[in-house]
C-alpha positions in Angstrom: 70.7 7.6 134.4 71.4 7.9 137.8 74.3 8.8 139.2 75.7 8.5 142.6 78.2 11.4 143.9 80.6 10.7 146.9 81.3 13.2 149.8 84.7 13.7 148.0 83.0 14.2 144.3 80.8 16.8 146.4 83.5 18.2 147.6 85.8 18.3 144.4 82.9 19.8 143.1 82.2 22.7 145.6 86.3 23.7 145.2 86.5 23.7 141.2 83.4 25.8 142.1 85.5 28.4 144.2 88.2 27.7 141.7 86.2 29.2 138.8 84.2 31.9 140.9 88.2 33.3 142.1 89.0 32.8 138.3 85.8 34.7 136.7 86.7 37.2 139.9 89.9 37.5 138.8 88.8 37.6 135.1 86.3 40.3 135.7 88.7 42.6 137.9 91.6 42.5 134.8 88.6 43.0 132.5 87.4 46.1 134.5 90.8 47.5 134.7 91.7 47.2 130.8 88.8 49.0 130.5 89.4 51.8 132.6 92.9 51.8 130.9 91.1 51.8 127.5 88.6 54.7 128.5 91.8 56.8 130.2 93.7 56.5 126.8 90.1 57.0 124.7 90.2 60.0 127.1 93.6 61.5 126.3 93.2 60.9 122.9 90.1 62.8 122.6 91.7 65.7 124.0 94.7 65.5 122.0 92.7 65.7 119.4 90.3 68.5 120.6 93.7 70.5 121.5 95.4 69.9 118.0 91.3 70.8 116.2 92.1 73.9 118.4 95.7 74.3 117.6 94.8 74.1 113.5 92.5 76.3 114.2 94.7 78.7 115.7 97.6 77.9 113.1 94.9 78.6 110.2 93.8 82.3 111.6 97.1 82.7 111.5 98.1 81.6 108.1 95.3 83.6 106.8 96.5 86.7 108.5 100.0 85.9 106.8 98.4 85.6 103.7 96.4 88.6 103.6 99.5 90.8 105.0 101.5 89.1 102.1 99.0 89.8 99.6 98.9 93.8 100.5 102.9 93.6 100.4 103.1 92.0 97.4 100.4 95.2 95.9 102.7 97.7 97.8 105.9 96.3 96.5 104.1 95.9 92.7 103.0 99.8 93.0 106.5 101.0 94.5 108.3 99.1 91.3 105.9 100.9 89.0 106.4 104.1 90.6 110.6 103.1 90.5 110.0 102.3 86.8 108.5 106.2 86.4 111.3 107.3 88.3 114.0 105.9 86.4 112.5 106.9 83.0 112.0 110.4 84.2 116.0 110.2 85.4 117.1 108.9 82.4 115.0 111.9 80.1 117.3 114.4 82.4 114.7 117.8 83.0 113.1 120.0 80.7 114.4 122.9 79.9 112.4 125.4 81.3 111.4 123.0 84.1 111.6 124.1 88.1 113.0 123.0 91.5 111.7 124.7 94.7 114.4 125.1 97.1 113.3 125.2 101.4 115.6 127.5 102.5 115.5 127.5 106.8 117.0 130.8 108.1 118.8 131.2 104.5 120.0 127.1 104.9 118.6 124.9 102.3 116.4 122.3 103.8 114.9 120.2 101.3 114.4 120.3 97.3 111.0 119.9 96.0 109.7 119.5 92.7 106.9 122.1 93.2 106.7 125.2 95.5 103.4 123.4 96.8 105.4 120.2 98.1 108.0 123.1 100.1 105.0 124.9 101.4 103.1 121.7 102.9 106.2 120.5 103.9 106.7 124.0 106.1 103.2 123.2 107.5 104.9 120.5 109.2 107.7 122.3 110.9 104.8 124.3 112.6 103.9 127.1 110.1 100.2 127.2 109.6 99.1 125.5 106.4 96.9 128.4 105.3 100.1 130.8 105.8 100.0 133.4 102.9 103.4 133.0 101.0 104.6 136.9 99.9 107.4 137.6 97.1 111.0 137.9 99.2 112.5 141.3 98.8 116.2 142.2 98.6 117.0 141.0 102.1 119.4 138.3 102.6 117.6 134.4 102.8 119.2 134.4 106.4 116.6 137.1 107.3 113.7 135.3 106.4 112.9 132.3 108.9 111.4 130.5 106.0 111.7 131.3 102.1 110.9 128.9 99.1 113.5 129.8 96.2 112.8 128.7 92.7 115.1 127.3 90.7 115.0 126.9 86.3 117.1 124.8 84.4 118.9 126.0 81.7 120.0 123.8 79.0 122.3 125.8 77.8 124.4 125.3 81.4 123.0 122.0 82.3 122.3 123.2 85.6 119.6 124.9 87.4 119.7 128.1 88.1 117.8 131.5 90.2 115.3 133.1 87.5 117.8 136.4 89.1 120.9 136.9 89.8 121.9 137.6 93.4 123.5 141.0 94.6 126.9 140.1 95.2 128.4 140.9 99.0 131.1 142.3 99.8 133.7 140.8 101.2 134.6 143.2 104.0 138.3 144.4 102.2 139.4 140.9 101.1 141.5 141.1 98.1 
């Protein structure tokens, strides 16, 4: 078959040619630039993600500090009931007869009360008096004399109260009636 163009089918021909190169231009620009718009949001997604992998991270050193700070509360709290428990049973039994408080005395003021002359002595150590101090028996002097003196106290049934293993030398009061 042979076919015969015209200078005007030539023509037509040459523009629907420039037509469709400015249309696969056109096509190929828009398809370049959705691309680029595609990579720029594959982009920020990728380091949204990288930044919340890095955030969980974070979040889960955390969490496990929590939980491990938890855990050694929840064993302080368990042993301080247990040792509350002890308390309260030894409150309710009241004290022994026979049994002993230790009394700080500072310059003949009570400081603290101790349940052993051991716990007043340490506790001295930390007001500055050497821990290896040698304790010596008081003598008759007034507790006011002596800068620091442990006094022993013994409960007696018999009074419900506790009470000096002596009796004190009573003072005079200077002619008061």
């Amino acid at each position: 078959m042979i076919r015969i163009i015209t200078s005007a089918r030539l023509a037509q021909m040459e523009n629907d040619a420039l037509t469709a190169r400015a249309e696969a231009r056109q096509s190929s620009g828009a398809a370049n630039e959705a691309l680029g718009r595609h990579l720029r949001e594959l982009y920020a997604a990728t380091d949204r993600a990288k930044r919340a992998e890095a955030t969980t991270t974070e979040v889960g050193v955390l969490l496990a500090g929590a939980v491990r700070e938890l855990s050694a509360a929840q064993q302080e709290l368990l042993l301080k009931d247990i040792e509350i428990r002890r308390l309260r049973e030894e409150l309710e039994r009241g004290p022994e007869d026979g049994a002993t408080l230790t009394v700080l005395m500072h310059h003949g003021e009570p400081r603290a009360v101790y349940a052993s002359r051991e716990d007043a002595h340490a506790d001295t150590a930390t007001h500055g008096l050497p821990a290896d101090h040698v304790w010596k028996a008081c003598d008759e002097r007034p507790a006011s004399a002596f800068t620091w003196r442990c006094e022993a106290f013994i409960y007696n049934a018999a009074s419900n109260g506790f009470h000096r293993p002596y009796s004190s030398v009573p003072r005079t009061l200077g002619g008061a009636a």
